[in-house]
PLY file of the C-alpha trace (Angstrom):
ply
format ascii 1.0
element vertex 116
property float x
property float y
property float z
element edge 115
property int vertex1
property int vertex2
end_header
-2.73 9.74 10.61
-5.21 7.33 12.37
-4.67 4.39 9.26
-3.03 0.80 9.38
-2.34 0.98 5.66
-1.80 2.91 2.78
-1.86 2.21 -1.05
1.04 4.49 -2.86
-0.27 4.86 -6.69
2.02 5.65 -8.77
1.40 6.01 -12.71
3.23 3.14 -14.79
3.00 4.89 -17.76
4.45 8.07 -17.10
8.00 7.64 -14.76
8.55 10.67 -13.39
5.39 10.00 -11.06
7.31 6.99 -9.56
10.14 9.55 -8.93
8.43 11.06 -5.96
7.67 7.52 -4.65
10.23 7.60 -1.89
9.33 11.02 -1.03
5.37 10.18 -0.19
7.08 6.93 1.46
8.87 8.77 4.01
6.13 10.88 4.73
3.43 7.96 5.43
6.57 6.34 7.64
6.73 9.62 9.40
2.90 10.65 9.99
1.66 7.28 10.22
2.71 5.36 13.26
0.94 2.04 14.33
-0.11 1.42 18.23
2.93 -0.82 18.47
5.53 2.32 17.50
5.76 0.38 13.91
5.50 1.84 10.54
2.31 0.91 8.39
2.42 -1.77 5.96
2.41 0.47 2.40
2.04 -1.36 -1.18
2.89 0.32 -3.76
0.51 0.28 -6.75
1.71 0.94 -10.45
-1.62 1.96 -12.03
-2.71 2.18 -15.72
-1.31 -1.72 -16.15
-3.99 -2.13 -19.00
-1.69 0.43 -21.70
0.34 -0.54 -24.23
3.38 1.61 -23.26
3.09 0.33 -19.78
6.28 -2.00 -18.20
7.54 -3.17 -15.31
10.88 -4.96 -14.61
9.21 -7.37 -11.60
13.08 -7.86 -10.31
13.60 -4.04 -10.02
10.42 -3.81 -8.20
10.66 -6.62 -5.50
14.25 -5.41 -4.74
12.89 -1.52 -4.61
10.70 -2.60 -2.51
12.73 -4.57 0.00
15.46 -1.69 0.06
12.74 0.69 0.84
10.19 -0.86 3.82
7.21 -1.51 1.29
4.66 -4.56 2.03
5.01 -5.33 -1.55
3.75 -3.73 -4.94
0.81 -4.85 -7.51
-0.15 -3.68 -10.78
-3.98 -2.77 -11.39
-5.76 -1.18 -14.21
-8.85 0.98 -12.77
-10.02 0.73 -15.99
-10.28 -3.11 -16.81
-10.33 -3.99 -12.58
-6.94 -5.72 -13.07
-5.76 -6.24 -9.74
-7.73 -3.69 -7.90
-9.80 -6.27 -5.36
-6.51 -8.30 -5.38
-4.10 -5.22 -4.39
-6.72 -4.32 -1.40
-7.44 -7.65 -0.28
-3.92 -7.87 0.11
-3.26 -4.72 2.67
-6.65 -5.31 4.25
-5.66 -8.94 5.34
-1.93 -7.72 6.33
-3.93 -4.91 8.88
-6.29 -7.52 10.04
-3.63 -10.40 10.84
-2.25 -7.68 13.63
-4.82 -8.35 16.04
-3.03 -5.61 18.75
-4.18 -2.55 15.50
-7.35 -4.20 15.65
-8.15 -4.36 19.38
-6.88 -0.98 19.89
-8.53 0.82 17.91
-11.99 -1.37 18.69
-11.36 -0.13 22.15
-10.79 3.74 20.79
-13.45 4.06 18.87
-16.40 1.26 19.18
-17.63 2.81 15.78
-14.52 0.50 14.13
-15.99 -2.59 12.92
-13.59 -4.81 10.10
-15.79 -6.88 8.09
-15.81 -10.66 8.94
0 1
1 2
2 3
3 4
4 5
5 6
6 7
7 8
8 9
9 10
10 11
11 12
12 13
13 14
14 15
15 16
16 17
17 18
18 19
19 20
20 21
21 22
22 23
23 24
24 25
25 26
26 27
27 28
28 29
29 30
30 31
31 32
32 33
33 34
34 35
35 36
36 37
37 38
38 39
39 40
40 41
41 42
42 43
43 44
44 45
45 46
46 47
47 48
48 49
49 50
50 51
51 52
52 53
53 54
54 55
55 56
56 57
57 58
58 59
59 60
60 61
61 62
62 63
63 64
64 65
65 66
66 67
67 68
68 69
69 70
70 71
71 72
72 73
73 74
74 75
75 76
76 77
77 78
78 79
79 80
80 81
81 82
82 83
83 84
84 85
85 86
86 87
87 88
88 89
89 90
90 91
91 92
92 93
93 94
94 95
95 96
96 97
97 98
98 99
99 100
100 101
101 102
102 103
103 104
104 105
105 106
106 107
107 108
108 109
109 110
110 111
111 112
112 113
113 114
114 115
């Protein structure tokens, strides 16, 4: 509830997991509401990039992801590390460039301290 981002994982290799995509969308867009009244930023992560059987039609994703409010999507592999610093560098610098998330919560709760 108290977050500025969220990574939605989904499982490349098996589709039906990306079925309930939308579904865990609409809840973070419903539960998780910025200081400014805005929705979080949410990037949606196709893990398990690193498999044979895995694919992903880049097209299908950048206009699902349009359609649908997310920041943007990555591929990662836990396994090899593909993406996985990349993916959360990414979110982390889209909270941090809001400087109104940052200052309000600093003044909430001094215990909030974002790396330099």
């Amino acid at each position: 509830q108290d977050a500025f981002g969220a990574l939605l994982v989904y499982d490349i290799t098996r589709p039906t997991t990306f079925d309930t995509v939308l579904d865990w969308k609409r809840d973070i867009d419903e539960r998780m509401i910025l200081p400014t009244g805005e929705a979080p930023p949410v990037l949606l992560v196709g893990a398990k990039c690193d498999l044979e059987t895995a694919s992903a039609d880049t097209a299908e994703l950048d206009r699902f992801c349009a359609d649908h409010g997310f920041y943007g999507w990555f591929d990662v592999s836990a396994k090899t590390g593909f993406n996985v610093d990349t993916c959360a560098r990414c979110l982390a610098e889209k909270i941090l460039d809001d400087e109104y998330n940052i200052d309000h919560k600093v003044g909430e709760n001094a215990r909030f301290r974002p790396a330099d």
